[in-house]
Each structure stands twice: as structure tokens, then as C-alpha cells.
C-alpha positions in Angstrom: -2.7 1.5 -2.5 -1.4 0.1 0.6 -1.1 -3.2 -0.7 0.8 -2.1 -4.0 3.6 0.2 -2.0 4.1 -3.4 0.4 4.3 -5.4 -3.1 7.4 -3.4 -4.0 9.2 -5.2 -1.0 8.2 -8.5 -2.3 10.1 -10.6 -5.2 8.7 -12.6 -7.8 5.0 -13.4 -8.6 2.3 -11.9 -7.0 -1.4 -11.5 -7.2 -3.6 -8.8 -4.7 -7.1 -9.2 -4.2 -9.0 -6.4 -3.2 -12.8 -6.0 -3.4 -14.8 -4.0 -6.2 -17.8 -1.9 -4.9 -20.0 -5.0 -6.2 -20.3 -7.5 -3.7 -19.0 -10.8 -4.8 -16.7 -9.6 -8.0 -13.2 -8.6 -6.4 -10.0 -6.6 -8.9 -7.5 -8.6 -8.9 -4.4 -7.1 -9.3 -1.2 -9.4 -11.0 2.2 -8.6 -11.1 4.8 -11.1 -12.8 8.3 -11.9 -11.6 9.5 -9.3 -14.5 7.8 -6.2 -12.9 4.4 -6.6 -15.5 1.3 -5.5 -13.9 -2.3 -6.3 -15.0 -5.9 -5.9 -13.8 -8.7 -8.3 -14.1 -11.3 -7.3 -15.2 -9.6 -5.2 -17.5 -12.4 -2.6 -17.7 -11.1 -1.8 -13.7 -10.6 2.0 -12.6 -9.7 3.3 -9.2 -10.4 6.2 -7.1 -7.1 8.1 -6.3 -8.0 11.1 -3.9 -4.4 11.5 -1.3 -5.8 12.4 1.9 -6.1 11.0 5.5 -5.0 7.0 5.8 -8.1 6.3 8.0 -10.2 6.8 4.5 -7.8 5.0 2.4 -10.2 2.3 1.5 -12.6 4.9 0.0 -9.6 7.2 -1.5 -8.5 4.3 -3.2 -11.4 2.1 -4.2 -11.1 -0.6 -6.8 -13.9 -0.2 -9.1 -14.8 -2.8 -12.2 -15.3 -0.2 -14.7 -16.0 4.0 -15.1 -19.4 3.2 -14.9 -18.8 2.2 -11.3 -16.6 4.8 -10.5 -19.1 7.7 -11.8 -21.8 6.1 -9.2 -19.2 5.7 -6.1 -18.1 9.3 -6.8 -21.4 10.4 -6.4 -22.0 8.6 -3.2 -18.9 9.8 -1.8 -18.9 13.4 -2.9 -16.6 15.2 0.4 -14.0 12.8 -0.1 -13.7 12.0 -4.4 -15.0 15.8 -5.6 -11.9 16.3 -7.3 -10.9 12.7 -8.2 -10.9 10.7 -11.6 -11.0 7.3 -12.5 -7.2 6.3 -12.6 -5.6 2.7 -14.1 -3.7 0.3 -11.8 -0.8 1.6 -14.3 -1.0 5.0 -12.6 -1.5 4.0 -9.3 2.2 2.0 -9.9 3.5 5.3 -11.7 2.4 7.3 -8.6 4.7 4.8 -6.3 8.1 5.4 -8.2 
């Protein structure tokens, strides 16, 4: 999330890898010059639970499909009980 809100600042292309919760298969995240997002792999999902920065990297976990996101919920109930599975189209909604 923190990397999306700093990509606002920047112009042009842009591409932000961040890592999946399988090790060695990072999300990348694309943005072209025109303002276009997209998500590789497409199947991708993130958590999305506002709270405390400190946990931001478990609030806001990249995740390579629902699958993932059901099994990472589970290990992280305090934190993602209330959370779904969100798109990286939200997570841009959710910064305008």
C-alpha cells in the first residue's frame, strides 16, 4: 500500500515488486504512463485490514490467488478476521 500511495508522486511508467506469501513468486504490480494499472499474475488478491503501520506488511499482503489469501487469513486471524481478498483495482480506488 505504501508503495502504491508513493507511485502517485511518480510520472510515467512504473512497475512495483512486492513479494507473494510463496517464496520465490513476487506480484508485480504495472502501471503505464496513461494511469493503467495491472497485476501479474492476474489471479493476485490482497489483504486490506487499515490498522497500525508497524503491521502494514501483513495488512496489506500481496497474495497470488484467493486460495492464498484463505490460508494467510487463517494464519493471521487477530489481524485479517474481518478482511477480504481485495484487487490491486481497489487498493488504487481506496487512494483517490
Amino acid at each position: 500500500m505504501c508503495a502504491l500511495a508513493a507511485a502517485e508522486d511518480i510520472r510515467g511508467d512504473l512497475t512495483i515488486t512486492t513479494p507473494s506469501t510463496v517464496k520465490g513468486k513476487p506480484v508485480l504490480l504495472n502501471r503505464r504512463a496513461g494511469g493503467e494499472w495491472s497485476v501479474t499474475p492476474s489471479t493476485a488478491v490482497f489483504a486490506d485490514a487499515a490498522g497500525d503501520h508497524a503491521q502494514c506488511e501483513i495488512r496489506y499482503r500481496a497474495m497470488l490467488d484467493r486460495s492464498d489469501f484463505d490460508a494467510y487469513a487463517a494464519a493471521h486471524p487477530q489481524i485479517l478476521k474481518d478482511s477480504k481478498p481485495v484487487t490491486l483495482q481497489d487498493l488504487v480506488r481506496s487512494l483517490r
